[in-house]
C-alpha positions in Angstrom: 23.8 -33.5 -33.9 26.2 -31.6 -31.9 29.7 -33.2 -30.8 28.8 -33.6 -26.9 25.5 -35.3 -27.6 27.4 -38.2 -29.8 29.7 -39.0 -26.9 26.9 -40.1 -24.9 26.6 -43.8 -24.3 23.5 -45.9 -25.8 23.0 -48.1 -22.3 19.1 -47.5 -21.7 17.1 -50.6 -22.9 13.4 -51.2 -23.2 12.6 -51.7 -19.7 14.9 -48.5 -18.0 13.2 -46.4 -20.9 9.8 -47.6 -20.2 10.1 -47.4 -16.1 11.5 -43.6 -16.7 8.2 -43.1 -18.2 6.5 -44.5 -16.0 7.8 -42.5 -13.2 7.6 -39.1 -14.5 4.0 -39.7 -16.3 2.4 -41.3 -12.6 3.0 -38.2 -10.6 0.7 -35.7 -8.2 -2.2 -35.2 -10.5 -3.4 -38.6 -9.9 -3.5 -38.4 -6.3 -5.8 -35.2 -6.5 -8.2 -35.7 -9.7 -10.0 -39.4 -9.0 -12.8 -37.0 -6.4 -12.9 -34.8 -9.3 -13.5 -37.0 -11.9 -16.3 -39.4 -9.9 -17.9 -36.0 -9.1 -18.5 -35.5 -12.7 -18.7 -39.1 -14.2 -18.9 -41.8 -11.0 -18.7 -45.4 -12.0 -18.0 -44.2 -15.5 -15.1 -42.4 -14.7 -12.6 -45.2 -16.6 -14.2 -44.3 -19.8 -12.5 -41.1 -19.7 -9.5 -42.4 -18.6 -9.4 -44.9 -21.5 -10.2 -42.1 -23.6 -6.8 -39.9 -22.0 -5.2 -43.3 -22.6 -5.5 -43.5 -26.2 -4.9 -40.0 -26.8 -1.3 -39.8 -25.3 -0.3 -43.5 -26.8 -1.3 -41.5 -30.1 1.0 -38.8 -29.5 3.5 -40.4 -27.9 4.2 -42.3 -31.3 4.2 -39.1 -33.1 7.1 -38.1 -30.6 8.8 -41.0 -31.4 8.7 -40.5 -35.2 9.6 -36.7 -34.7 12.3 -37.0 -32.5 13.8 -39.9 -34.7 13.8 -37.4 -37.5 15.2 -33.8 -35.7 17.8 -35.1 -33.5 19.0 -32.2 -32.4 17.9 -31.0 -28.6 14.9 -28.7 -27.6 12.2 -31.6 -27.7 8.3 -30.4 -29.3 10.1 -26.6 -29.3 12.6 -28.1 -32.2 10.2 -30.5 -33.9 7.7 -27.4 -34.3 10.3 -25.2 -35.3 11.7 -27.6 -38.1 8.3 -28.1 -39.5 6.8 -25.1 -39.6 9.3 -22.6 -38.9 10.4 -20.0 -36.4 6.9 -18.3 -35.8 5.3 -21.7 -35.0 8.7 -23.0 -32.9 8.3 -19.3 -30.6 4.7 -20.2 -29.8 5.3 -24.0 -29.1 8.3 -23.0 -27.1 6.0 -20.1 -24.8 3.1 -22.7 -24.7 5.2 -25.6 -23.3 6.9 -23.1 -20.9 3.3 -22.1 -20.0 2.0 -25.6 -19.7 5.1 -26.4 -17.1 4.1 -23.3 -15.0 0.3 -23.7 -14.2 0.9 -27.8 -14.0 3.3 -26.1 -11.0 1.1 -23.7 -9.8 -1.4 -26.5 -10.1 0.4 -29.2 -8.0 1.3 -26.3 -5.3 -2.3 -25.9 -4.6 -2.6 -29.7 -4.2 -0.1 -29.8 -2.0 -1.3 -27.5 0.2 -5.0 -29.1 0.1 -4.2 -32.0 1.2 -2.0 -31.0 4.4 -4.8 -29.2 5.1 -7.0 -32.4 5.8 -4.1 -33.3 8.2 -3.7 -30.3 9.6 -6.5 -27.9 9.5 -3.9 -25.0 10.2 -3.0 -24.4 6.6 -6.8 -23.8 5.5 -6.0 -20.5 6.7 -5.3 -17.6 4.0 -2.0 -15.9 5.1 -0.6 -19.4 5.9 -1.6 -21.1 2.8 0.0 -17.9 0.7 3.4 -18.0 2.8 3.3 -22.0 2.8 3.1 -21.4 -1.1 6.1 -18.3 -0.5 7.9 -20.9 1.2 7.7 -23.9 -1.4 8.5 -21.4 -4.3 11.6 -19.5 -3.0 12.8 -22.5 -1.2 13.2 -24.4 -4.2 14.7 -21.5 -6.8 17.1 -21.1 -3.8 18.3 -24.3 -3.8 18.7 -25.1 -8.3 20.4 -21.1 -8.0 22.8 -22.5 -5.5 23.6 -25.6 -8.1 22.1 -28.4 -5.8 20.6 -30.9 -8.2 18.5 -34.2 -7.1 20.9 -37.0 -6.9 19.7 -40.2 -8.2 19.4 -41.9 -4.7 16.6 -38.7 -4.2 15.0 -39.8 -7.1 15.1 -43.5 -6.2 13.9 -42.9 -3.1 11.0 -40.5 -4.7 10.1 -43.1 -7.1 9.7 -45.9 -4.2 7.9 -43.6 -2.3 5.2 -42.5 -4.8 4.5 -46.3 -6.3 4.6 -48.4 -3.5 1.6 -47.6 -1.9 -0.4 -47.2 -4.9 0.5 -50.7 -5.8 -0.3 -52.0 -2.3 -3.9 -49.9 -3.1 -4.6 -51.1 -6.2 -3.6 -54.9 -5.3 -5.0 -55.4 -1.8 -7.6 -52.6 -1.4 -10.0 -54.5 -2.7 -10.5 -56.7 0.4 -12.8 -53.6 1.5 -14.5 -52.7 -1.8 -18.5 -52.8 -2.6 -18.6 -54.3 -6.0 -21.9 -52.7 -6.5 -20.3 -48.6 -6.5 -18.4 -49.8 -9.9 -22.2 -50.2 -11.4 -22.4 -47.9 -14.4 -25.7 -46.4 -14.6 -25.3 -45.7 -18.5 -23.0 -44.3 -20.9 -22.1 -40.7 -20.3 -22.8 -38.2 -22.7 -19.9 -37.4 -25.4 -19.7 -33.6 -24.4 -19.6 -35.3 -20.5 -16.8 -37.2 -21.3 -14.9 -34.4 -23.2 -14.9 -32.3 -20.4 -14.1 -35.1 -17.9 -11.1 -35.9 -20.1 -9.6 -32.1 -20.6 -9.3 -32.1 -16.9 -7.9 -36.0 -16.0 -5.5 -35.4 -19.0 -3.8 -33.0 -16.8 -2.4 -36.5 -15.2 -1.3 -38.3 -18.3 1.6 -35.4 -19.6 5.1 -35.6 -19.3 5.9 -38.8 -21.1 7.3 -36.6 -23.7 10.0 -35.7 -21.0 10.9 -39.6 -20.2 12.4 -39.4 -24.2 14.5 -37.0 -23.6 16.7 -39.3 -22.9 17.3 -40.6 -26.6 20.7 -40.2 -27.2 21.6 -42.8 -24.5 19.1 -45.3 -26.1 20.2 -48.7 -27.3 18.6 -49.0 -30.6 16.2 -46.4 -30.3 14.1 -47.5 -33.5 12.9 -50.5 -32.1 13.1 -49.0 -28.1 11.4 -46.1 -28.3 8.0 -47.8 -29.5 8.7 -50.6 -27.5 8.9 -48.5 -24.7 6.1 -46.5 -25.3 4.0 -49.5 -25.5 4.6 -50.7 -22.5 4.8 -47.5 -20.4 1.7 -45.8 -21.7 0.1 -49.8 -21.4 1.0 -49.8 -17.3 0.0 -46.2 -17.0 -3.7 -46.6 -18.2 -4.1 -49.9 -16.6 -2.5 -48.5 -12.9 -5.0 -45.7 -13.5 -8.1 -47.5 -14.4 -7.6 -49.6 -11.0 -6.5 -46.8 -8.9 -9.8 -44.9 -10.0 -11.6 -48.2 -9.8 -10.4 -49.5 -6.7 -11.4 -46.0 -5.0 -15.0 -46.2 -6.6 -15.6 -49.3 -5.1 -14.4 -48.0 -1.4 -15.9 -45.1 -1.3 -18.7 -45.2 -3.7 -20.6 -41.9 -4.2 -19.0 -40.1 -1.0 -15.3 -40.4 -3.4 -16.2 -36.9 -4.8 -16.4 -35.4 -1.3 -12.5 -35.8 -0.7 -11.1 -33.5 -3.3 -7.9 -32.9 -1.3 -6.9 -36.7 -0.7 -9.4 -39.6 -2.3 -6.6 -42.2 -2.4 -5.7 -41.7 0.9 -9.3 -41.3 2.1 -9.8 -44.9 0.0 -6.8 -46.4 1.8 -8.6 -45.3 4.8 -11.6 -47.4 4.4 -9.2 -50.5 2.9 -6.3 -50.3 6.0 -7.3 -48.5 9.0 -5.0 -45.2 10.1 -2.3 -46.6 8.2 -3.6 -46.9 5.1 -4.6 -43.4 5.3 -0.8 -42.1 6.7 0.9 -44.2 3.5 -1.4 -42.6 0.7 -1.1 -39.2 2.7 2.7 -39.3 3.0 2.9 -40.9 -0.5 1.2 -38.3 -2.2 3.0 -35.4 -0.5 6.7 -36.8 -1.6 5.1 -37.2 -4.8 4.2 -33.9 -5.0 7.1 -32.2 -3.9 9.3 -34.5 -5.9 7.4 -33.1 -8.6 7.7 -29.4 -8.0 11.4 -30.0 -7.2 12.0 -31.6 -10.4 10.0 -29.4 -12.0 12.1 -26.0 -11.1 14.7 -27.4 -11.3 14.7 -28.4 -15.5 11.8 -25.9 -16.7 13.9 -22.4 -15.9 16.1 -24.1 -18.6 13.5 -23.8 -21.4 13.4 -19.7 -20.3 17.1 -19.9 -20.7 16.9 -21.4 -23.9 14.2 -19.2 -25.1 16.2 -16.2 -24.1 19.5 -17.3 -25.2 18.3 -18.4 -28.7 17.2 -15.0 -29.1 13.4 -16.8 -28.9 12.4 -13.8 -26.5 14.1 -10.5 -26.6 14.9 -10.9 -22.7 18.5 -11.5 -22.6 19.2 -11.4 -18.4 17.4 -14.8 -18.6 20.4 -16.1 -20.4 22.8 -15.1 -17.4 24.6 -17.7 -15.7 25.7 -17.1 -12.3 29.2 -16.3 -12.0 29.9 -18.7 -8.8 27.2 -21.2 -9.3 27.2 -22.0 -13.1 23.3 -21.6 -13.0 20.6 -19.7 -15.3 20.1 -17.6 -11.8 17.2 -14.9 -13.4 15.5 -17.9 -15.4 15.5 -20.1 -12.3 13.7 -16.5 -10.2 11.5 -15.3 -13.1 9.8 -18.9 -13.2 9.5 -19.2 -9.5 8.3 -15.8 -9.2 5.5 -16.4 -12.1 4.9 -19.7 -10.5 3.9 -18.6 -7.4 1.7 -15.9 -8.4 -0.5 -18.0 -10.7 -0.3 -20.4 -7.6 -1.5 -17.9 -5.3 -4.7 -16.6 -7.8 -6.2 -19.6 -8.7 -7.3 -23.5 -7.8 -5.7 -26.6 -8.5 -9.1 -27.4 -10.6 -8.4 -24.2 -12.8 -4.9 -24.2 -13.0 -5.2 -28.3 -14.3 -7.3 -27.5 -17.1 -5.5 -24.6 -18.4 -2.3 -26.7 -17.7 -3.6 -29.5 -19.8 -5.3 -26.9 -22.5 -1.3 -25.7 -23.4 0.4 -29.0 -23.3 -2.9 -29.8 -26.1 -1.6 -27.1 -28.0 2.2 -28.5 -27.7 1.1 -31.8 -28.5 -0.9 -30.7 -31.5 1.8 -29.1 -32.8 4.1 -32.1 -33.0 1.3 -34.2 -34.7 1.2 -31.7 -37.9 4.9 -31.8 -37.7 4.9 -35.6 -38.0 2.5 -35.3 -40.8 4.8 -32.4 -42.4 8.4 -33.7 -41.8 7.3 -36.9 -43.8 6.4 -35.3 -46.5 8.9 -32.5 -46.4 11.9 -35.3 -45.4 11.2 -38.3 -47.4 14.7 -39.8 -47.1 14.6 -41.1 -43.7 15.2 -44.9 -43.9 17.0 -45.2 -40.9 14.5 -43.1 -39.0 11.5 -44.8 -36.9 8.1 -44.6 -39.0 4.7 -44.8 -37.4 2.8 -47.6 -39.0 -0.1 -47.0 -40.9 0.4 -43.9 -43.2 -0.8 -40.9 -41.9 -3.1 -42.8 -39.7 -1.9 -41.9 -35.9 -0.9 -38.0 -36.7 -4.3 -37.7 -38.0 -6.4 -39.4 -35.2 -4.2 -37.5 -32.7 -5.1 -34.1 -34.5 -8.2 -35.2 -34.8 -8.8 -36.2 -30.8 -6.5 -33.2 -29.5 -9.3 -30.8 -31.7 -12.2 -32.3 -29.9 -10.2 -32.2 -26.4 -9.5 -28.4 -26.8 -13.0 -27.5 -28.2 -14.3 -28.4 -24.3 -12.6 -25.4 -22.8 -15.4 -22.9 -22.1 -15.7 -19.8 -24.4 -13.8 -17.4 -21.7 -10.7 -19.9 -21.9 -11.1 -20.4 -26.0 -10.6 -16.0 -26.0 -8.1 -16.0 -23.8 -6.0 -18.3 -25.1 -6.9 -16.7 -28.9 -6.2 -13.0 -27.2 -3.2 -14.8 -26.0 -1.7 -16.0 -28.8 -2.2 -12.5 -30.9 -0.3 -10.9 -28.2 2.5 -14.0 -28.6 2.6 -13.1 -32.1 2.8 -9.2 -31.9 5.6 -9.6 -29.8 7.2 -12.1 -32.2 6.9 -9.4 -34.7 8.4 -7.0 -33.1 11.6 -9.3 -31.7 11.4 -10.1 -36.0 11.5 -6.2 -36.9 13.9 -5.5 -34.0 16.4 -8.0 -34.9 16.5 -6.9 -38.4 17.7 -3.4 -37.2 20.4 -4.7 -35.4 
């Protein structure tokens, strides 16, 4: 561990960790995907988000175990990397870089949608593509110039986003039609797969809400703890959010793609209800983008600064600003573009399709690590042998294997490009 990491204080107990997961998991993909998902499963719809549930409780406990063994920074990239090696480490590294980008490009589009339903003006083209120009350069203007979210920001953002999700989920139900929760049958397996590779888009980022494990009070028995109860109040908030909009809107939910919580609050409140969701959802959403750009351009840094990719201006701070200025523009720039060629739909699933890949990678590693590094006693150790790597393998495989054939060669086409140019930077480096 590196001399500034050990001077950081252990302060963050079981309740600050879990509510820091909490906030970052519960973010704008859940106030765009419950149309989406009724559209595809109705009443049934919390079967897949049981299903999502399980899945990131699974690999958030093979985070834990990794992290508790490599202690040194660079999150699933480092894990990876220790494991297996630099090969695997360079793709885990791309993919999760790749993963943050469309789950931008992703949330942009959202954004967008849903001022549209307030404000028919930015269906048009040309203004949704320079509302998009706008979003993107404003923000890599403002983390080049060194302006970082202060904590009353994200206090404020945090407030924002969950109070009127809670007020939804507790006193919605006033208005709801018991009878649109009636499942007509269980869905069919490949149904559900398909369901889930989408809605999983809104379960990432609790591996990000660890990163703070250096500042952890007794981060054996936290970190699980945590993880417990963060990934429990995610899946239960999201199984009545989903519910609670079901049984307002019934089968027209799928017809409000753009805003179905606020459309639900609606039905539940009046005009208000509908102004709280809307103005809720677009904090959250640009709390998230802001975030977002702000810490991602720093895994391009690192990348380029490890030697990871042979680009080295991406490792150039700004003289006056002390910032990774080309990272923080070559992710914007990127950002945009995939925001500006494809839907949020699209963009979700190939978001969620990468972080699968990540998260697959740090399962093996769990299983390799123990029995590479058996002399870990102080270490955290899932329970159960092999037991949660494996199931976590096992249910990220049967995740990915719903991505249509087109996605399944691109992303095959994409990772023998990743490791020709890995070659190369390999061969290159050895002439140097």
């Amino acid at each position: 561990m590196k001399q500034q990491e050990e001077g950081l204080k252990r302060r963050i107990g079981v309740i600050g960790l879990s509510a820091n997961v909490v906030n970052i998991i519960i973010g704008a993909g859940i106030f765009a995907l419950p149309a989406i998902i009724a559209s595809k499963m109705g009443a049934s719809s919390i079967i897949a988000y049981a299903f999502c549930g399980i899945l990131i409780a699974l690999v958030m406990l093979c985070f834990a175990e990794a992290g508790s063994k490599v202690t040194n920074t660079g999150g699933p990239y480092t894990y990876i990397e220790t494991a297996f090696g630099n090969y695997a480490g360079f793709l885990g590294g791309i993919f999760a870089i790749g993963a943050a980008l469309f789950a931008d490009a992703a949330v942009s589009n959202a954004l967008v949608n849903i001022l549209a339903t307030a404000v028919p003006f930015f269906e048009n083209g040309y203004v949704r593509l320079s509302f998009l120009v706008l979003i993107f350069s404003g923000f890599v203007y403002v983390n080049i110039i060194g302006i970082k979210q202060g904590i009353g920001l994200v206090k404020f953002n945090t407030i924002a986003k969950l109070t009127p999700l809670l007020i939804l989920v507790t006193i919605g139900w006033i208005g709801a039609d018991m009878t649109n929760l009636k499942m007509d049958g269980f869905p069919e397996i490949k149904t559900i797969g398909e369901t889930s590779l989408i809605l999983f888009f809104a379960f990432q980022g609790a591996e990000t809400g660890l990163v703070v494990g250096g500042e952890v009070l007794n981060p054996k028995r936290t970190i699980p703890r945590a993880i417990f109860i963060s990934i429990s109040v995610v899946i239960i908030m999201y199984l009545l959010i989903q519910s609670v909009s079901q049984g307002l809107l019934g089968d027209e939910l799928p017809n409000f793609e753009a805003a179905p919580l606020a459309e639900a609050a609606k039905v539940a409140f009046g005009p208000i209800g509908f102004s709280l969701l809307f103005i809720g959802a677009v904090v959250s959403m640009f709390g998230f983008l802001s975030g977002s750009i702000l810490n991602n351009p720093r895994i391009l840094y690192a990348l380029s600064r490890d030697r990871v990719i042979p680009i080295k201006a991406l490792s150039k701070i700004h003289k006056t600003f002390a910032t990774p200025h080309i990272a923080i523009i070559c992710y914007g720039i990127i950002g945009f573009i995939l925001a500006a060629t494809s839907s949020f739909k699209t963009l979700a699933v190939i978001a969620s399709s990468a972080m699968l890949l990540v998260y697959l990678g740090v399962a093996l590693s769990v299983i390799k690590l123990r029995r590479s590094q058996k002399k870990h006693d102080t270490a955290f150790k899932i329970p159960g042998g092999f037991t949660v790597p494996v199931l976590s393998v096992i249910i990220i495989l049967y995740f990915l294997s719903n991505i249509s054939a087109k996605e399944m060669i691109g992303t095959t086409i994409f990772i023998g490009v990743l490791s020709l140019i890995f070659l190369i930077i390999k061969v290159a480096s050895k002439r140097t």
